[in-house]
C-alpha positions as a Markdown table, in Angstrom:
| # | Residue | x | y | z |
|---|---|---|---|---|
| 1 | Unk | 48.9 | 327.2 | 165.7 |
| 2 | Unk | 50.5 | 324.9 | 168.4 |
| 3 | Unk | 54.4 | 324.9 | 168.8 |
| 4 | Unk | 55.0 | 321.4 | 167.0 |
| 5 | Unk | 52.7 | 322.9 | 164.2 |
| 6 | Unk | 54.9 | 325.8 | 164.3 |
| 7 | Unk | 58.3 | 323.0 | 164.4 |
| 8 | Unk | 56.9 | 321.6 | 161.5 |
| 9 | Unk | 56.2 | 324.2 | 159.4 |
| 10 | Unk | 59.8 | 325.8 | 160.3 |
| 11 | Unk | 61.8 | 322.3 | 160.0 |
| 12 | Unk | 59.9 | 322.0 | 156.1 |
| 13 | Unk | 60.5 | 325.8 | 155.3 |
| 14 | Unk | 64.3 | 324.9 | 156.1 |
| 15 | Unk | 64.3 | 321.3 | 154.0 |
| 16 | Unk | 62.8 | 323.1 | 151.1 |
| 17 | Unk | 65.6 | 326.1 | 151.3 |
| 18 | Unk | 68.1 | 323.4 | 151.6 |
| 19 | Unk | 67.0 | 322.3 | 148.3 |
| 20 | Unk | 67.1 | 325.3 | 146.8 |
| 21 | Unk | 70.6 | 326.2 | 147.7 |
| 22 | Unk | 72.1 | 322.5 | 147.0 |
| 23 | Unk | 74.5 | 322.9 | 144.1 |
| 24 | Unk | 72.9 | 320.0 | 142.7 |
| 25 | Unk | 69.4 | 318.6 | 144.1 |
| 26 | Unk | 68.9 | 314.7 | 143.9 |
| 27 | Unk | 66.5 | 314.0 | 141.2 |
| 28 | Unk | 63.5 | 313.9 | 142.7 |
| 29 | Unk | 64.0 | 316.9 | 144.4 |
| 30 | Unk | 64.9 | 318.8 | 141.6 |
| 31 | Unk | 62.4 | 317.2 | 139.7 |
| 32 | Unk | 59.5 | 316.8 | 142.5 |
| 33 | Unk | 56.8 | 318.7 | 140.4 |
| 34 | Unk | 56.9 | 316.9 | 137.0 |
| 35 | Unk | 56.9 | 313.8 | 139.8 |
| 36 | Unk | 53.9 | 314.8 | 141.4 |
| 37 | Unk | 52.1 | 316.1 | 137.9 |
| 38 | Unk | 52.7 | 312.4 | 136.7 |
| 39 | Unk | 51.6 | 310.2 | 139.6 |
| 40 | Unk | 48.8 | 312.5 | 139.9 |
| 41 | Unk | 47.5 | 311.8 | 136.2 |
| 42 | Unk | 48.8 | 308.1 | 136.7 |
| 43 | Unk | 45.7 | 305.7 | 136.3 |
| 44 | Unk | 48.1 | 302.8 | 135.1 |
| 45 | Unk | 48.8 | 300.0 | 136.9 |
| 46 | Unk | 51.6 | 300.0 | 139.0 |
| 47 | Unk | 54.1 | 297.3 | 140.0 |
| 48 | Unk | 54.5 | 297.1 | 143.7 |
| 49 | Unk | 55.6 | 299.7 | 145.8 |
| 50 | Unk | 56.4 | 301.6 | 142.7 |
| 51 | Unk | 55.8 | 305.8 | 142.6 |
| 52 | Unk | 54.7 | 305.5 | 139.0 |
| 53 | Unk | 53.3 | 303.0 | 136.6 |
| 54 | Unk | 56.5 | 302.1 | 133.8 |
| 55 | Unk | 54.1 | 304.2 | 131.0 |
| 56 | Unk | 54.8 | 307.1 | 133.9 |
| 57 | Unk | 58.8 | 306.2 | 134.6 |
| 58 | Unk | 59.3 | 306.1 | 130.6 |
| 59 | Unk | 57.6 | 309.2 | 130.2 |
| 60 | Unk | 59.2 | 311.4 | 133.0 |
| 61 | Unk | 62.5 | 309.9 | 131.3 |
| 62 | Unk | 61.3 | 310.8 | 127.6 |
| 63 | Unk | 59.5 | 313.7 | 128.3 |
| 64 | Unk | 55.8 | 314.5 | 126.9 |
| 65 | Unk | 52.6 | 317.0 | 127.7 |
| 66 | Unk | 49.9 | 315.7 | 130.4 |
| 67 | Unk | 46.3 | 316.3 | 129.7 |
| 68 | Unk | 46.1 | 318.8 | 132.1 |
| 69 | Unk | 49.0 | 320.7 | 129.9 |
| 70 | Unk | 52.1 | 320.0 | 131.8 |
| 71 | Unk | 55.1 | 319.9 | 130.5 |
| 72 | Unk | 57.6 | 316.4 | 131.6 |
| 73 | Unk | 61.0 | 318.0 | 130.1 |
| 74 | Unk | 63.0 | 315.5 | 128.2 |
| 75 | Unk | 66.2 | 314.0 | 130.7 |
| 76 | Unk | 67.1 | 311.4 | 128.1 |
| 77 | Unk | 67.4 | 312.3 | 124.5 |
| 78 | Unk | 68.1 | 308.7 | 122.9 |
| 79 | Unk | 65.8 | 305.5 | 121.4 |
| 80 | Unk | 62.4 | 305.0 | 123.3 |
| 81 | Unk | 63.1 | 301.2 | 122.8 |
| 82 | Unk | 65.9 | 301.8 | 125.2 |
| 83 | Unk | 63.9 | 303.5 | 128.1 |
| 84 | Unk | 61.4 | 300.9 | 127.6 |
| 85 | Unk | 63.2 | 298.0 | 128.3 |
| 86 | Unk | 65.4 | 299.7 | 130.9 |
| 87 | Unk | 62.1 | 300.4 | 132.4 |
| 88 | Unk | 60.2 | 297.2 | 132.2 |
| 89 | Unk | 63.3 | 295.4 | 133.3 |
| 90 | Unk | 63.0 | 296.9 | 136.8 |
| 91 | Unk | 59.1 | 295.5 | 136.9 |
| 92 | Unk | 60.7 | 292.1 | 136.2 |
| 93 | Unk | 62.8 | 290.2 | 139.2 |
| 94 | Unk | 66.1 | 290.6 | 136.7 |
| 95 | Unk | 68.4 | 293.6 | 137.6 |
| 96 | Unk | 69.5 | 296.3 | 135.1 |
| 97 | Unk | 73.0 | 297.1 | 133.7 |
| 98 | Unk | 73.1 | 300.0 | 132.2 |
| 99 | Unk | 76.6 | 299.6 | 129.6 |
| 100 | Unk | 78.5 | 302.1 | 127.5 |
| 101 | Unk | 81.2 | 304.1 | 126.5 |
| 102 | Unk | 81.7 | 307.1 | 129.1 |
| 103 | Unk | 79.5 | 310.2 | 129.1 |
| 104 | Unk | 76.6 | 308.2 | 127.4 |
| 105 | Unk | 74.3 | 309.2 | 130.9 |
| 106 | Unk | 74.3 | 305.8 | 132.4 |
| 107 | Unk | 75.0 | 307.8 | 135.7 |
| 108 | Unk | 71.9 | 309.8 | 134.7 |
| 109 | Unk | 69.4 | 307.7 | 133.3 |
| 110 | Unk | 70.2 | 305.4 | 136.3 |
| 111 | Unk | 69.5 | 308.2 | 139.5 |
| 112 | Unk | 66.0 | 309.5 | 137.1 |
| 113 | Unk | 65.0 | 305.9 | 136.9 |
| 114 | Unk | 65.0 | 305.4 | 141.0 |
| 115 | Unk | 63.7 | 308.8 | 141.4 |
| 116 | Unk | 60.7 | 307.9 | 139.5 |
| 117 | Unk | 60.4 | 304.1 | 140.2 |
| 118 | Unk | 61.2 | 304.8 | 144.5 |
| 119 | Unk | 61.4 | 308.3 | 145.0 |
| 120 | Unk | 64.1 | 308.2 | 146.3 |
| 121 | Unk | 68.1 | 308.0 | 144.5 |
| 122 | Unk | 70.4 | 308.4 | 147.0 |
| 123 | Unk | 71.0 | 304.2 | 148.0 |
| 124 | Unk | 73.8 | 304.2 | 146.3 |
| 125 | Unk | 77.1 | 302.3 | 146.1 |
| 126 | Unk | 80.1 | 304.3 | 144.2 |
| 127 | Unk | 82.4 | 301.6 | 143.0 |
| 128 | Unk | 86.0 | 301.8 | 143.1 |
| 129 | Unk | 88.9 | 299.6 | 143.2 |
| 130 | Unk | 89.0 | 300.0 | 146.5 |
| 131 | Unk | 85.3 | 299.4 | 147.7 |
| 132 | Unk | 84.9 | 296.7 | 150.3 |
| 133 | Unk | 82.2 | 294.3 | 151.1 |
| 134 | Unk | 81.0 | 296.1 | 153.7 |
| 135 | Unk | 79.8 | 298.4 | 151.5 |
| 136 | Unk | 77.5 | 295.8 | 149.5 |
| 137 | Unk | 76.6 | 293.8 | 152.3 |
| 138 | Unk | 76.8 | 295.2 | 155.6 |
| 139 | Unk | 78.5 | 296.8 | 158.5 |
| 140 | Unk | 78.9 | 297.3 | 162.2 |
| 141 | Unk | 78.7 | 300.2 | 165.1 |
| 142 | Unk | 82.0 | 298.8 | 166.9 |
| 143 | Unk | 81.0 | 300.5 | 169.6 |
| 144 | Unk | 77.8 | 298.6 | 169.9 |
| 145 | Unk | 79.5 | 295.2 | 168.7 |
| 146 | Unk | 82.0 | 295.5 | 171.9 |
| 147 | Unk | 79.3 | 296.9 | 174.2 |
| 148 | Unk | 76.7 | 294.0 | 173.5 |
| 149 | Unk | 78.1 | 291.9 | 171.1 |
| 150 | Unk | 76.5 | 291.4 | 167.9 |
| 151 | Unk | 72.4 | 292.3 | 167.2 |
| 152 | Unk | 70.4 | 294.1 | 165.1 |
| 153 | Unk | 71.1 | 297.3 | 167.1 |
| 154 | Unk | 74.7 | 297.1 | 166.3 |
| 155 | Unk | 74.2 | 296.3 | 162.3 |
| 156 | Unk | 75.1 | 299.1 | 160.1 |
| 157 | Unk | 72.9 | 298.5 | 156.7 |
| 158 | Unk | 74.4 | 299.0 | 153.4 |
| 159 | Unk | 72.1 | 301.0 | 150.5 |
| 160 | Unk | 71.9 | 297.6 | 148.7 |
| 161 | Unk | 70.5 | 296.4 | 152.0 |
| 162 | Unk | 68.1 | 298.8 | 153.1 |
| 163 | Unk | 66.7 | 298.9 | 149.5 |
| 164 | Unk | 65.7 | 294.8 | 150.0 |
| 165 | Unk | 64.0 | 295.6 | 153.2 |
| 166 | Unk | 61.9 | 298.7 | 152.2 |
| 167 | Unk | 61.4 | 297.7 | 148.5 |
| 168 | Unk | 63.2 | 300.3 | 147.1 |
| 169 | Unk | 65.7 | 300.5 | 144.0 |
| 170 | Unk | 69.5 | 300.4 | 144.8 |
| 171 | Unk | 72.0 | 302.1 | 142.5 |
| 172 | Unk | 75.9 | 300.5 | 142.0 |
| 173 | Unk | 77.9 | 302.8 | 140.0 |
| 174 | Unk | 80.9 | 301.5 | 138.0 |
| 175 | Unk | 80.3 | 297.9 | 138.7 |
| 176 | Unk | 83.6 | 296.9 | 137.0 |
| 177 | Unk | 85.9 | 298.7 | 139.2 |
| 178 | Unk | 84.9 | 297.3 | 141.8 |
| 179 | Unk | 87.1 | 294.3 | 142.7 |
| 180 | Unk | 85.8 | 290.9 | 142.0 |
| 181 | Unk | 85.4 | 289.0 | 145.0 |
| 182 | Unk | 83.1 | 292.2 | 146.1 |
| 183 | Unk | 81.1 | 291.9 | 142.8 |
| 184 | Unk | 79.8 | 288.5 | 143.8 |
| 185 | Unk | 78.6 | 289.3 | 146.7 |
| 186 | Unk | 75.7 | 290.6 | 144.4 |
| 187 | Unk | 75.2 | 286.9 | 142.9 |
| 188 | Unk | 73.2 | 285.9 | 146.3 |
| 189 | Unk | 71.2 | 288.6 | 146.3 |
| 190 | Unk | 70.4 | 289.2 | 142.7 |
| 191 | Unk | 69.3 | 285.2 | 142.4 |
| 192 | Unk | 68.1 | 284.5 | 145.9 |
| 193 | Unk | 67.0 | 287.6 | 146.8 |
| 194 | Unk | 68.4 | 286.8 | 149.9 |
| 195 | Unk | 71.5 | 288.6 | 152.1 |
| 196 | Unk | 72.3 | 286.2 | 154.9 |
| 197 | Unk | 73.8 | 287.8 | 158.3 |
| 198 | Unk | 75.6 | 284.8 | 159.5 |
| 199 | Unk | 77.2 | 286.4 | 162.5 |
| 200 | Unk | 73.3 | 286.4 | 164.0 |
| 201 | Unk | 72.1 | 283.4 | 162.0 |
| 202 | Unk | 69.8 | 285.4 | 160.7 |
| 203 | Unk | 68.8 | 286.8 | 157.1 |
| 204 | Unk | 67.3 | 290.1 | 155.4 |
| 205 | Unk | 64.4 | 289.1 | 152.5 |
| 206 | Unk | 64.2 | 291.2 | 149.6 |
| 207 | Unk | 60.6 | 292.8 | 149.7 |
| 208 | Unk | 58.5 | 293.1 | 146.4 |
| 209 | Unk | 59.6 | 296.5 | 144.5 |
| 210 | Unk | 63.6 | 295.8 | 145.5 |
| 211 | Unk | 65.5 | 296.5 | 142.7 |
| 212 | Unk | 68.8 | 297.5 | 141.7 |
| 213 | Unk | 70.4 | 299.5 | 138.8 |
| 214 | Unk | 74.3 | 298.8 | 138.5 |
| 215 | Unk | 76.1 | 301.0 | 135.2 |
| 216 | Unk | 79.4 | 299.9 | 133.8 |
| 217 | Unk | 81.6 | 301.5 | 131.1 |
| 218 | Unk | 82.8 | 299.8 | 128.0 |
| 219 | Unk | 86.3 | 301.1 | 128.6 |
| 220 | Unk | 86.9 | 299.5 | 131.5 |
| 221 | Unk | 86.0 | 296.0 | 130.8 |
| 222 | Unk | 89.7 | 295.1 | 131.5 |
| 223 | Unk | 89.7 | 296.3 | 134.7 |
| 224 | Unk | 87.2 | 293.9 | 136.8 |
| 225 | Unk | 85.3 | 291.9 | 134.3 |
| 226 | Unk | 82.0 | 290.7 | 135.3 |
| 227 | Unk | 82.0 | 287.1 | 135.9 |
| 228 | Unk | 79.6 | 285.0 | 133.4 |
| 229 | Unk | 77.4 | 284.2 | 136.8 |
| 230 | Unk | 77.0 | 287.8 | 137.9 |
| 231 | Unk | 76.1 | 289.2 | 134.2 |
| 232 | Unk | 73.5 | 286.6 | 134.0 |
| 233 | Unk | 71.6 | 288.2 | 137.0 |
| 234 | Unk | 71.5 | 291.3 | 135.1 |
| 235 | Unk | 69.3 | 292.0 | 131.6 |
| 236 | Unk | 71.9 | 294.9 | 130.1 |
| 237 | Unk | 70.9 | 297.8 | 128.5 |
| 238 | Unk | 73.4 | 299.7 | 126.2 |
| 239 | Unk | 73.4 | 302.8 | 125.7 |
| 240 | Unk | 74.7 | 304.0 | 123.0 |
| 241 | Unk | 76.0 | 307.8 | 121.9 |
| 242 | Unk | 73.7 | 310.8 | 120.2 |
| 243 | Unk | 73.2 | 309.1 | 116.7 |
| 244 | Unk | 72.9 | 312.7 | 115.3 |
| 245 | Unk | 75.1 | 316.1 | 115.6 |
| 246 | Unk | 71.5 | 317.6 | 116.4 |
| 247 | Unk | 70.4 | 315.3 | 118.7 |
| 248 | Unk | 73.7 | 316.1 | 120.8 |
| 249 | Unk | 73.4 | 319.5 | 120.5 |
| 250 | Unk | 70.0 | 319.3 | 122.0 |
| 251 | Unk | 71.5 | 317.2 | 124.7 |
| 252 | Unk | 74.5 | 319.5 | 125.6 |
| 253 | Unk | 72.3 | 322.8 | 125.7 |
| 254 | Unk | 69.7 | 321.4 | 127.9 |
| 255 | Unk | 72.3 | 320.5 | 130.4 |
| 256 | Unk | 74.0 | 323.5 | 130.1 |
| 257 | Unk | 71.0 | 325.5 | 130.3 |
| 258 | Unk | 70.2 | 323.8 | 133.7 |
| 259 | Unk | 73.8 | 323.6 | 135.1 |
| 260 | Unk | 73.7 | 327.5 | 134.1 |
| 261 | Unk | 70.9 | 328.5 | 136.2 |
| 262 | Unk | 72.2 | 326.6 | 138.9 |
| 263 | Unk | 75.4 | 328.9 | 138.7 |
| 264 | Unk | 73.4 | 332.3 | 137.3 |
| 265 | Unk | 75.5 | 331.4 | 134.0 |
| 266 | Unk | 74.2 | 333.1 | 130.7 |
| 267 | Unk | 71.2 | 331.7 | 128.9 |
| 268 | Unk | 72.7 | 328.9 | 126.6 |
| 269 | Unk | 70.7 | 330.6 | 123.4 |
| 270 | Unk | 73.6 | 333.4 | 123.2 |
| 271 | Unk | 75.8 | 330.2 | 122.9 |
| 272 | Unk | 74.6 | 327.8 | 120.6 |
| 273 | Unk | 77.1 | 328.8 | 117.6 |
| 274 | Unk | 79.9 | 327.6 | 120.1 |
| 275 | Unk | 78.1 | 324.4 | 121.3 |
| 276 | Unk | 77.5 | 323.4 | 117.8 |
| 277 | Unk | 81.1 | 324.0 | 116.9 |
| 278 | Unk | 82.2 | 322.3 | 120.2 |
| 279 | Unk | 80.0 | 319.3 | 119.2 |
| 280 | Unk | 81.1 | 319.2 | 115.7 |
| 281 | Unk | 85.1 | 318.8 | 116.6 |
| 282 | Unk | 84.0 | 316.1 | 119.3 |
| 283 | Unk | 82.2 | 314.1 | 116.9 |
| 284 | Unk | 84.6 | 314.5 | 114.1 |
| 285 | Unk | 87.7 | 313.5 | 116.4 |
| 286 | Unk | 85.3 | 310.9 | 118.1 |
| 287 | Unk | 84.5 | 309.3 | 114.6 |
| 288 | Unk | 87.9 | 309.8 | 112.7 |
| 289 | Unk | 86.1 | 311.4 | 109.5 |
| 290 | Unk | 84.8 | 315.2 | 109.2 |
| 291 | Unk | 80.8 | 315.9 | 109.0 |
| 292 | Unk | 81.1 | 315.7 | 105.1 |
| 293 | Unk | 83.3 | 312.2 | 105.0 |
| 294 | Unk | 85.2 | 313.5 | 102.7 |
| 295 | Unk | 88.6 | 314.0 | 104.9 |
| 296 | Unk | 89.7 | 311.1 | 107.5 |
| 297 | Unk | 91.2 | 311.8 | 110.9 |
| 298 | Unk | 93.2 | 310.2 | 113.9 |
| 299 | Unk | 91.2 | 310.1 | 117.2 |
| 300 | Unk | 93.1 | 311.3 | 119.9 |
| 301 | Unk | 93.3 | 308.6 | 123.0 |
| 302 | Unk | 90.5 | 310.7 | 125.3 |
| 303 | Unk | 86.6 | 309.8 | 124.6 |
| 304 | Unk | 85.4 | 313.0 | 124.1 |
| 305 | Unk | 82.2 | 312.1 | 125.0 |
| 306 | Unk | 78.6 | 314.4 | 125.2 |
| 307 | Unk | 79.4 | 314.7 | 129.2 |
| 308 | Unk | 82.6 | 316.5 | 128.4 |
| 309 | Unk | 81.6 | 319.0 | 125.7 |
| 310 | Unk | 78.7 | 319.8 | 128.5 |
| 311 | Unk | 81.9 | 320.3 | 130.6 |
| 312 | Unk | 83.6 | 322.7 | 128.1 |
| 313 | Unk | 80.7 | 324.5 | 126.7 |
| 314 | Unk | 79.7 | 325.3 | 130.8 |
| 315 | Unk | 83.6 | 326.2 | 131.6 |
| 316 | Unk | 83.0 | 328.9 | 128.7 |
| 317 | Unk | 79.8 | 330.1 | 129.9 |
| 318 | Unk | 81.6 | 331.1 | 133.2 |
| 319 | Unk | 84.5 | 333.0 | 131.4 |
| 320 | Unk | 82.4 | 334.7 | 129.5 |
| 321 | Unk | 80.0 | 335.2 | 132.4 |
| 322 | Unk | 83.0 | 336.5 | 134.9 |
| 323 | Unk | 85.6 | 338.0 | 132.4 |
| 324 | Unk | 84.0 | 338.8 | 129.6 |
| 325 | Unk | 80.5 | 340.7 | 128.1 |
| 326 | Unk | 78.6 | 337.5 | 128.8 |
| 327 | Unk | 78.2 | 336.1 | 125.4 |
| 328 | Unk | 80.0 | 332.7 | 124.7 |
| 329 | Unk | 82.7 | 333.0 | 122.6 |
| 330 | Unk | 85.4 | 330.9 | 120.9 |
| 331 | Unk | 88.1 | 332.3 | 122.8 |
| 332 | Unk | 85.9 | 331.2 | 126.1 |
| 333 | Unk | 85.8 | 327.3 | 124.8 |
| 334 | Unk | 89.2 | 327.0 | 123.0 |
| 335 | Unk | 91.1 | 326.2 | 126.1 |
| 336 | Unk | 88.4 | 323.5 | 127.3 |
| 337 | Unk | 88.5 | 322.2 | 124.1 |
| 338 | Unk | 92.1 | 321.9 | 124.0 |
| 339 | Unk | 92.1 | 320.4 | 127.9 |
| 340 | Unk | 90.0 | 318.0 | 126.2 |
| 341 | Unk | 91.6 | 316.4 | 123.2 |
| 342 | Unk | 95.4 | 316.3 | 124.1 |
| 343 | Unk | 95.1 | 314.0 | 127.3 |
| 344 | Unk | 98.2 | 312.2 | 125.6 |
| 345 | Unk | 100.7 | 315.8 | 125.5 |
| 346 | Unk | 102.8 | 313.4 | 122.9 |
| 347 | Unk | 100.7 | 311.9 | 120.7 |
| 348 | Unk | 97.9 | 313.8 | 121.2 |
| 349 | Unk | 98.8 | 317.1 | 120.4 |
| 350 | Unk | 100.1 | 316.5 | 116.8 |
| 351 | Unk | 96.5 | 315.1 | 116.1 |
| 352 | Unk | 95.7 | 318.4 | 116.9 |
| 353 | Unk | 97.4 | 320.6 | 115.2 |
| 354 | Unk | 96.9 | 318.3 | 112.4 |
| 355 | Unk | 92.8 | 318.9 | 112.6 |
| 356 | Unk | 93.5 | 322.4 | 113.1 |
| 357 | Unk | 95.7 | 322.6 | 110.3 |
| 358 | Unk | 93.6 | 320.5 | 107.5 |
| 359 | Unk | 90.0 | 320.9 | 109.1 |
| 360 | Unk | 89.4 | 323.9 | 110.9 |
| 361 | Unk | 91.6 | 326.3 | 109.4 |
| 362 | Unk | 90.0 | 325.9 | 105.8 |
| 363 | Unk | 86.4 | 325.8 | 107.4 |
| 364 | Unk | 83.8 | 328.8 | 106.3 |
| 365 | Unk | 82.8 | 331.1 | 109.3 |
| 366 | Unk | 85.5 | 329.1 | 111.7 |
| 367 | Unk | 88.3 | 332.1 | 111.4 |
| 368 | Unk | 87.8 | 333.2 | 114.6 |
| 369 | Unk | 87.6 | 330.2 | 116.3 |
| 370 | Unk | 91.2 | 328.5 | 114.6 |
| 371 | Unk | 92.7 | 331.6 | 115.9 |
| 372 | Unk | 91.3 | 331.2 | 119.4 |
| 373 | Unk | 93.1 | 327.5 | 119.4 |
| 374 | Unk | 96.2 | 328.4 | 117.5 |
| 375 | Unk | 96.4 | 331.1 | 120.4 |
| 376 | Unk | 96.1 | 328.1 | 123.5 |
| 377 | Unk | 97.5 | 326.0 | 121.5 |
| 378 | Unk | 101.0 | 327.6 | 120.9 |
């Protein structure tokens, strides 16, 4: 073996430990051999420049059996309609919005979808109020710009911009906070497919497979609407909430159970009576009506979305885990729980005690789990 051989295989050994220890791998490293499994028995057509054909990209998202008998695990639980045309939308030249409330997995669906359409999820743009052009568009290496004025060797490319010249799907995350004038910038490049550099006369062309996937939530429409000529440029995809108590429960344990191994957290089966009691209050504050119907409720102001009952039932797992017997508990979620609903210490609380009170105090099999929130609660 000859020393670069030797370099290599010691540079990869490293990379692949490197995944391994990441709290959280990007998507197509923590997924790489579903990925590989898929474009391997791929014989679908793909768009250009794409990993997988859309059949594939819905499929890794939806999860399903191969021929050869492996197993794509399921990373959206929702409507196949919606994967679809989130899917197809990307093989089209209109850009994808993916809208809803918080914790819906637009954050989610959005880095598996570049994973599988580019292999690659990291060009990304976080949006916040305070996230400048630069950071749509383009930068500079001051340095460079002072030393030889402006070129190509002094331009510092933004994800949005690199994706247009390697063909590549670009992620914005929370669109609307970002502040308007920076918004627009998008409108060039989402209709022209075009990002002009006027400081070199010059100009960077979108390539055939550039994409990009922006997500904003339904909350916070009031903070940066999206003007009519930007939404245009975008076909939007809502996603909406688990339709069923079932089909969030299924959400919440498989995202526990992977978050858990990632930590060496307990197996999620010695759980499930919590997370199905965690779910159940989160759905019957969410909805202001019990399971049954037959009581209404106040909602408190917090969404208590799937993404935060993940949160709780995965704080619990680590009491139980580091200072208790292991087995999740209702003393282990109560404070989560609690941390959860009164956001608003005024207001809040007394639609709290009130559910405990009238709900979960005259609940079969919930004894020990009122007492566990009585007991934060005081």
């Amino acid at each position: 073996m000859t020393v670069s051989e030797i370099e290599s295989e010691t540079t990869g050994s490293h990379a692949e430990a490197a995944v391994e220890e990441a709290l959280r791998p990007h998507a197509e490293q923590a997924f790489a051999g579903e990925l590989a499994a898929l474009a391997a028995a791929d014989d679908r057509p793909r768009p250009a420049r794409w990993r997988l054909s859309p059949w594939a990209v819905a499929t890794y998202l939806l999860g399903g059996t191969l021929p050869d008998g492996t197993v794509i695990t399921p990373k959206y639980v929702g409507p196949r309609r919606i994967v679809e045309v989130a899917v197809t939308t990307l093989a089209t030249d209109r850009a994808l919005l993916l809208l809803g409330v918080p914790g819906t997995a637009k954050t989610w669906v959005s880095e598996h979808l570049a994973a599988a359409v580019s292999g690659d999820s990291t060009l990304l743009v976080q949006g916040t109020a305070g996230t400048p052009e630069e950071a749509v568009r383009y930068g500079w290496n001051y340095a460079q710009l002072l030393a030889h004025g402006p070129s190509r060797a002094a331009l510092v490319p933004s994800p949005i911009m690199r994706a247009m010249a390697d063909g590549m799907t670009a992620r914005v995350e929370e669109l609307t906070r970002i502040p308007a004038d920076v918004q627009d910038t998008l409108i060039t490049i989402l209709s022209e497919k075009t990002l002009p550099i006027p400081e070199l006369g010059s100009e960077t062309q979108a390539v055939r497979g550039f994409n990009l996937i922006a997500t904003a939530n339904d909350r916070d429409r009031g903070v940066n609407e999206l003007s009519s000529a930007l939404r245009r440029r975008f076909n939007t995809v809502v996603l909406p909430l688990p339709a069923t108590a079932e089909a969030e429960v299924d959400i919440v344990s498989r995202r526990v159970d992977q978050l858990g191994r990632s930590l060496d957290l307990p197996a999620v089966p010695d759980g499930m009576t919590e997370i199905h009691r965690v779910v159940t209050v989160f759905r019957e504050l969410r909805d202001g009506v019990t399971a049954d119907g037959r009581t209404k409720l106040k909602s408190p102001s917090g969404t208590l979305s799937t993404a935060e009952a993940i949160s709780v039932v995965t704080g619990g797992l680590a009491l139980a885990a580091h200072f208790g017997d292991g087995v999740l508990r209702a003393g282990d979620v109560a404070a989560g729980i609690l941390g959860a609903v009164v956001r608003d210490p005024a207001a809040d609380r007394v639609i709290w005690q009130e559910y405990l009170e009238t709900v979960v105090r005259e609940r079969d099999g919930w004894k020990d789990f009122y007492r566990a929130c009585r007991e934060v609660s005081a």
